[in-house]
C-alpha positions as CSV (number, residue, x, y, z in Angstrom):
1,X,0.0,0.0,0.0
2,X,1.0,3.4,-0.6
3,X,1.9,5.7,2.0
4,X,0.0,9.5,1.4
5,X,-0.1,11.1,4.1
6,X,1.5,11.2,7.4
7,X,-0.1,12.6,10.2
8,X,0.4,13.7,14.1
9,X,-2.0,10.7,15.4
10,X,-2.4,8.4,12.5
11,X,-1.3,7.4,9.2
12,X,-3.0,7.3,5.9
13,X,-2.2,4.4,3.0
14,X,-4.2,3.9,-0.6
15,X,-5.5,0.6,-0.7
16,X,-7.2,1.1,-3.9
17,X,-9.0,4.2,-6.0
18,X,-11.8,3.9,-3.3
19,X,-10.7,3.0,0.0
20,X,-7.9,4.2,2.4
21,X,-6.6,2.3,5.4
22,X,-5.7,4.8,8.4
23,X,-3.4,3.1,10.9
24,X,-3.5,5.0,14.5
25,X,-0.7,5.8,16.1
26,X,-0.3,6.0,20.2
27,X,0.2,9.8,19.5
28,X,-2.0,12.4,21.3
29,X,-2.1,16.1,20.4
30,X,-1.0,18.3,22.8
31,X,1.6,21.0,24.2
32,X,4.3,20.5,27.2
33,X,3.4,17.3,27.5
34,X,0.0,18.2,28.7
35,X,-3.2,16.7,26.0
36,X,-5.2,18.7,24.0
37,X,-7.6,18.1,21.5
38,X,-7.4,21.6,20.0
39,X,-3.8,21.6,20.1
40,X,-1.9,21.1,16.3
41,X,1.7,19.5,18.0
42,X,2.0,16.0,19.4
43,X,2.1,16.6,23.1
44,X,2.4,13.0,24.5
45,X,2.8,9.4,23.7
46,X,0.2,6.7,25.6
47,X,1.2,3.4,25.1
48,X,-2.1,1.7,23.9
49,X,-3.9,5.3,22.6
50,X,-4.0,4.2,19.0
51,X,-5.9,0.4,19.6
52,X,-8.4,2.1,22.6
53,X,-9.2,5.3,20.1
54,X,-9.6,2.8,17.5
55,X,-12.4,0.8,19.8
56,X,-14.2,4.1,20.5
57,X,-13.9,5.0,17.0
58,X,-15.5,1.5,15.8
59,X,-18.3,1.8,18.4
60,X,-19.5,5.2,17.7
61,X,-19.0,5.2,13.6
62,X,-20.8,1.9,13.8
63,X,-23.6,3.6,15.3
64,X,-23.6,6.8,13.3
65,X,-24.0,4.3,10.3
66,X,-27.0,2.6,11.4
67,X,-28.4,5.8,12.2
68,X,-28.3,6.6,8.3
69,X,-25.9,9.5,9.4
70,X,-23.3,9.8,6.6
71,X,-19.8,8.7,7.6
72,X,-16.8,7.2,5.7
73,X,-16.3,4.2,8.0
74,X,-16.2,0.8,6.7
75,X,-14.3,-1.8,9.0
76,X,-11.9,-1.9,11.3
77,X,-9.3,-4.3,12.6
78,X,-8.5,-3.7,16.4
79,X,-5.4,-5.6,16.9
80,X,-3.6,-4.3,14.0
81,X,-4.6,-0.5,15.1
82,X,-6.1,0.1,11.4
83,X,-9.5,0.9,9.9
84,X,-11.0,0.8,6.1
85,X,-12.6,3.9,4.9
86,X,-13.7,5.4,1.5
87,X,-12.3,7.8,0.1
88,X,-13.2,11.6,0.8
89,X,-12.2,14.8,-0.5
90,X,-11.3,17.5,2.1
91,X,-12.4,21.1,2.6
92,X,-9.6,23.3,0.7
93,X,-6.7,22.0,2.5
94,X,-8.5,20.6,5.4
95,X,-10.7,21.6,8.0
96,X,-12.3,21.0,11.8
97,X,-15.1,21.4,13.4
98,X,-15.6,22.1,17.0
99,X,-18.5,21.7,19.0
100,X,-18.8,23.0,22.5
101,X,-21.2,22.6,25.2
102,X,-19.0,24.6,28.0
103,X,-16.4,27.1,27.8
104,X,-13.0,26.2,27.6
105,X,-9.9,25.4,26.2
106,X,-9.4,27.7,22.9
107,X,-12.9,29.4,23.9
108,X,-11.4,30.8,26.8
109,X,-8.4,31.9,25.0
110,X,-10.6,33.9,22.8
111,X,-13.4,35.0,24.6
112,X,-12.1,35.0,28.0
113,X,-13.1,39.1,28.1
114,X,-16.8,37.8,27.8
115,X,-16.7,34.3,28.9
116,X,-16.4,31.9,32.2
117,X,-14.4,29.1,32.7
118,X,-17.4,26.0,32.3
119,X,-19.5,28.2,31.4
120,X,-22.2,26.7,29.2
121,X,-22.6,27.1,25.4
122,X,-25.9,26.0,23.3
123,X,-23.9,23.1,21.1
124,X,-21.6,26.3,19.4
125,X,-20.0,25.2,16.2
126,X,-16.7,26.7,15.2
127,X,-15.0,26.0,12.2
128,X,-11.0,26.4,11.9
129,X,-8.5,25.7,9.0
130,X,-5.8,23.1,9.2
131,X,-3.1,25.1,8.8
132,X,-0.4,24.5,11.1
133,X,1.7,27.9,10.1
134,X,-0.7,30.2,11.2
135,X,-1.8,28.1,14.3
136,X,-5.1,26.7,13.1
137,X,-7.2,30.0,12.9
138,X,-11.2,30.2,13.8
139,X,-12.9,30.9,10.0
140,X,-16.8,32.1,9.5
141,X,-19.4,31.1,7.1
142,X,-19.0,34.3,5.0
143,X,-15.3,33.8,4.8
144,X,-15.7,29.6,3.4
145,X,-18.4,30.7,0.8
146,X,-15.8,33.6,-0.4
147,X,-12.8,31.7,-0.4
148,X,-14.6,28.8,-2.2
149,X,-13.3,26.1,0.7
150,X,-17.3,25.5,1.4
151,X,-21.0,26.7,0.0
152,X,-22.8,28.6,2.6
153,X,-25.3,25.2,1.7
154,X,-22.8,23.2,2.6
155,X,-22.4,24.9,6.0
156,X,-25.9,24.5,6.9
157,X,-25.4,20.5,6.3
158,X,-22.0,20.6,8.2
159,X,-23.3,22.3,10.9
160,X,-26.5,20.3,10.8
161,X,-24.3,17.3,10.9
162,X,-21.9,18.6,14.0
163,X,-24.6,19.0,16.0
164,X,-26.6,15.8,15.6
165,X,-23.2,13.8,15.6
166,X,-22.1,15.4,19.0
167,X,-25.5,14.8,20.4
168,X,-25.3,11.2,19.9
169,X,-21.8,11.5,21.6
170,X,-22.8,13.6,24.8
171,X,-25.8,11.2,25.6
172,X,-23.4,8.2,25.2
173,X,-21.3,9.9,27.7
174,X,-24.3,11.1,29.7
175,X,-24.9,7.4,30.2
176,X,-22.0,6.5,31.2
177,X,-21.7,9.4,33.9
178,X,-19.5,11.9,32.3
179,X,-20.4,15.4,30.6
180,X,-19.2,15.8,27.1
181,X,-17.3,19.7,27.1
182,X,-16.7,19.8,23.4
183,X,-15.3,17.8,21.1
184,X,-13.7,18.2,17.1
185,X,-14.7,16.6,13.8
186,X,-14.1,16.5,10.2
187,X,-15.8,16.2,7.3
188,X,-15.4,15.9,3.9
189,X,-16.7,14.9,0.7
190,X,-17.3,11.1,-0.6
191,X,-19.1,9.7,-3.8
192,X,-19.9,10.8,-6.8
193,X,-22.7,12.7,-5.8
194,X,-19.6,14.5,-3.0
195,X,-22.5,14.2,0.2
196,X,-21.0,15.7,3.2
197,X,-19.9,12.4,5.6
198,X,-18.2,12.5,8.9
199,X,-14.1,11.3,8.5
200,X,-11.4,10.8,10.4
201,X,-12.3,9.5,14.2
202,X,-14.3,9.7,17.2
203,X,-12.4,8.8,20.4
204,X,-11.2,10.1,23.9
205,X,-8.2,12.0,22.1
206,X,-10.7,14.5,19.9
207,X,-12.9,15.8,22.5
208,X,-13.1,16.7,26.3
209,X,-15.4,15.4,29.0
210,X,-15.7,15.4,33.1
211,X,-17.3,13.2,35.7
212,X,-17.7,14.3,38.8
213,X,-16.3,17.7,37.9
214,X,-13.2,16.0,37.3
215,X,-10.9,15.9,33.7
216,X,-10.9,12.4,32.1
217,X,-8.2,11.6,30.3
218,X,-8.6,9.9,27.0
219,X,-7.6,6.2,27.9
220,X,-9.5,6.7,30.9
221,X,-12.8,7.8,29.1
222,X,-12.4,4.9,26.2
223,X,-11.9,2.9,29.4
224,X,-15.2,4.0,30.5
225,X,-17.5,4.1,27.8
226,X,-16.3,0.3,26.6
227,X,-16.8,-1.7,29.7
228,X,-19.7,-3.7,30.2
């Protein structure tokens, strides 16, 4: 297979013209060796990350597909840390897509004039380039249409999509005892017909959550959410 693209928490290989295989790596974003799922440096290694982000990933893609929710997954192999997807086409260079339900992190570093720490937000959606050189900056509907990275249609599906997805996430967690802070997507393009479907992955190391007012870290919370 052909390696084409090498990223911070996983790698990406052509299988064939429709499907990729991404192999996870036990890479976390992150800065001073602290974790951070808004961050765009590795912070940390945890030994065992890739195989228990790839369990959460399975479980909650698994779902979204049987809940007619557009997604790219196809299968996924556990012990050899890999999964099957098709093939999508990314926003411009790439982008993510943040949902919050409480203030914190990057919010705060914004909006801390305005905002309090936990503070809670109505499902916000914030949308930010990939673009490591320039530290990943915030971008607004207008500004996609104009630029010609996403139609102003497209960003009522995207949004529309963010906020269903991370609903089915937060009452997963909910039912497990933890409250779901925010947590960060992406999306791209797949088919012919290019429908907007959920890529990439869903696990403890792309969102933030609490229980008992306390921070769970992201072996921890795919700890959590997989036991019986």
């Amino acid at each position: 297979m052909k390696l084409v693209y090498k990223g911070k928490t996983k790698d990406v290989y052509e299988m064939d013209g429709e499907k990729y295989l991404l192999k996870f790596k036990d890479d976390v974003t992150g800065e001073n060796g602290r974790f951070d799922p808004g961050a765009n440096t590795v912070g940390l290694t945890m030994e065992g990350a890739g195989k228990a982000g790839l369990r959460l990933t399975k479980f909650f893609f698994e779902k979204l597909n049987n809940m007619g929710i557009p997604t790219h997954y196809v299968d996924a192999d556990i012990e050899n840390s890999s999964m099957i997807v098709k093939k999508a086409t990314m926003f411009g260079n790439g982008i993510e897509v943040i949902c919050r339900y409480r203030a914190t992190g990057s919010f705060m570093r914004r909006y801390g004039m305005y905002a309090k720490e936990g503070q809670p937000l109505d499902a916000f959606v914030e949308i930010t380039l990939k673009d490591d050189v320039r530290n990943d900056p915030p971008i607004t509907e207008d500004a996609l249409d104009m630029l010609g990275i996403l139609s102003k249609e497209e960003y009522k599906v995207l949004k529309d999509l963010t906020q269903k997805i991370s609903g089915v996430v937060k009452d997963e967690l909910k039912a497990k005892g933890m409250e779901l802070y925010d947590i960060k997507l992406e999306f791209g393009r797949i088919g012919e017909d290019r429908h907007i479907a959920l890529i990439d992955e869903i696990s403890g190391g792309n969102m933030r959550a609490f229980k008992d007012g306390k921070y769970i870290e992201p072996l921890e919370l795919e700890k959590i959410m997989l036991e019986n």
